[in-house]
C-alpha positions as CSV (number, residue, x, y, z in Angstrom):
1,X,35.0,33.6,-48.5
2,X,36.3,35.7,-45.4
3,X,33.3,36.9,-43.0
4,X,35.0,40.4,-42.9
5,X,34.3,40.5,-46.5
6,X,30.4,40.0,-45.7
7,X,30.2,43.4,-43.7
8,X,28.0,46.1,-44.5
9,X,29.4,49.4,-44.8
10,X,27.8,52.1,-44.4
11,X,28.3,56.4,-44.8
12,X,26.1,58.8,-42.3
13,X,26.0,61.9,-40.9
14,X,27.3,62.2,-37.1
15,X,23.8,63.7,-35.2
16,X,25.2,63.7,-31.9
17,X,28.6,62.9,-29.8
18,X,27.4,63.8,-26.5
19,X,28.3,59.9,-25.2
20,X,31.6,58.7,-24.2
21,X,33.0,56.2,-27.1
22,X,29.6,56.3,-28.7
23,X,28.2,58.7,-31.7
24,X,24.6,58.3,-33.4
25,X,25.1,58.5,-37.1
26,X,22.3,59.2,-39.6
27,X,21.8,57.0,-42.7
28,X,20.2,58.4,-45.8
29,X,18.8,56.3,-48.7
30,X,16.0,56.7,-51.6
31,X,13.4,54.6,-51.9
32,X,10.6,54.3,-54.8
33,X,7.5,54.6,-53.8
34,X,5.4,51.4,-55.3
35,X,2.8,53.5,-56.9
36,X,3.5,57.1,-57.3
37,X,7.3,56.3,-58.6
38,X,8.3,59.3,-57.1
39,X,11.4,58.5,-55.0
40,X,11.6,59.5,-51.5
41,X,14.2,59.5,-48.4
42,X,14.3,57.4,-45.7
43,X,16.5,57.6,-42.6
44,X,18.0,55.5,-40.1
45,X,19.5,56.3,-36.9
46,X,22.3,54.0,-35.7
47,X,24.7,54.3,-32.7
48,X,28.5,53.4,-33.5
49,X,31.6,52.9,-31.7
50,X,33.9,55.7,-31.5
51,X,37.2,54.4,-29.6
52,X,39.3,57.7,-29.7
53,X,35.8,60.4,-29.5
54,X,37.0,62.3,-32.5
55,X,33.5,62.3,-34.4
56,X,32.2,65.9,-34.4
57,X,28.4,66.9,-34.8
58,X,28.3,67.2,-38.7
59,X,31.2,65.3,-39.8
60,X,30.6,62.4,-43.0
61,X,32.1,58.7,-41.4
62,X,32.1,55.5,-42.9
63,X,30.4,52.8,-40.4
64,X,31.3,49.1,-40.4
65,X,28.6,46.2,-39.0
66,X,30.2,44.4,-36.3
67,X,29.4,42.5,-33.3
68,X,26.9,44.0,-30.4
69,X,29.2,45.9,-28.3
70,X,26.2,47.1,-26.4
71,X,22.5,46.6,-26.1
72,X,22.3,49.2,-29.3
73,X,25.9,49.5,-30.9
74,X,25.8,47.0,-33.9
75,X,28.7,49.8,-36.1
76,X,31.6,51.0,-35.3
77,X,33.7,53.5,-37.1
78,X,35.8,53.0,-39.9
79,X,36.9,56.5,-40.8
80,X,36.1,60.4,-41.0
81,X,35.6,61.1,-44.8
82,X,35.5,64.7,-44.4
83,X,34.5,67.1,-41.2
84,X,33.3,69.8,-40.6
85,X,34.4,73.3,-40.6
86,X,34.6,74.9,-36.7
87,X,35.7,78.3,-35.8
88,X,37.3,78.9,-32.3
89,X,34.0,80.7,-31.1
90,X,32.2,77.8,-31.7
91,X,33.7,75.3,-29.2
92,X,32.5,77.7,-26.3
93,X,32.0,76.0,-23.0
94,X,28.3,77.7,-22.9
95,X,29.2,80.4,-20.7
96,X,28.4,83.6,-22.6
97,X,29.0,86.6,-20.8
């Protein structure tokens, strides 16, 4: 079997994409709890390699494991499954006046 075959994939929620190449996706998943059986989420933070810096706050990506590019990176991107919608007064430098 082919070691690419054997890497997780994962699907977040970019939380911020203030570093250069580098966006910190959030990873949602239920858990049971063992004796209330009520189930509850749990997330993970992760940072992930973003070659091109195209990830937006907000936008759904699919992460891939792959080697450490950093002391933290373990993901990189795959692909942007769907982003999210950003009007022209939104992408304001911050200078209101």
């Amino acid at each position: 079997m082919d070691n690419r075959s054997l890497r997780k994939e994962r699907t977040g929620t970019v939380v911020s994409d203030r570093m250069e190449k580098t966006i910190v996706v959030s990873l949602e998943r239920t858990v049971m709890h063992p004796k209330y059986r009520k189930y509850l989420k749990r997330r993970s933070r992760v940072k992930a390699h973003d070659e091109t810096n195209q990830c937006q706050v907000g936008d759904r990506v699919r992460i891939v494991e792959c080697r450490p590019l950093s002391r933290d990176k373990r993901w990189r991107v795959s692909e942007i499954l769907q982003r999210t919608q950003t009007t022209a007064g939104e992408q304001s430098t911050g200078a209101d006046v």
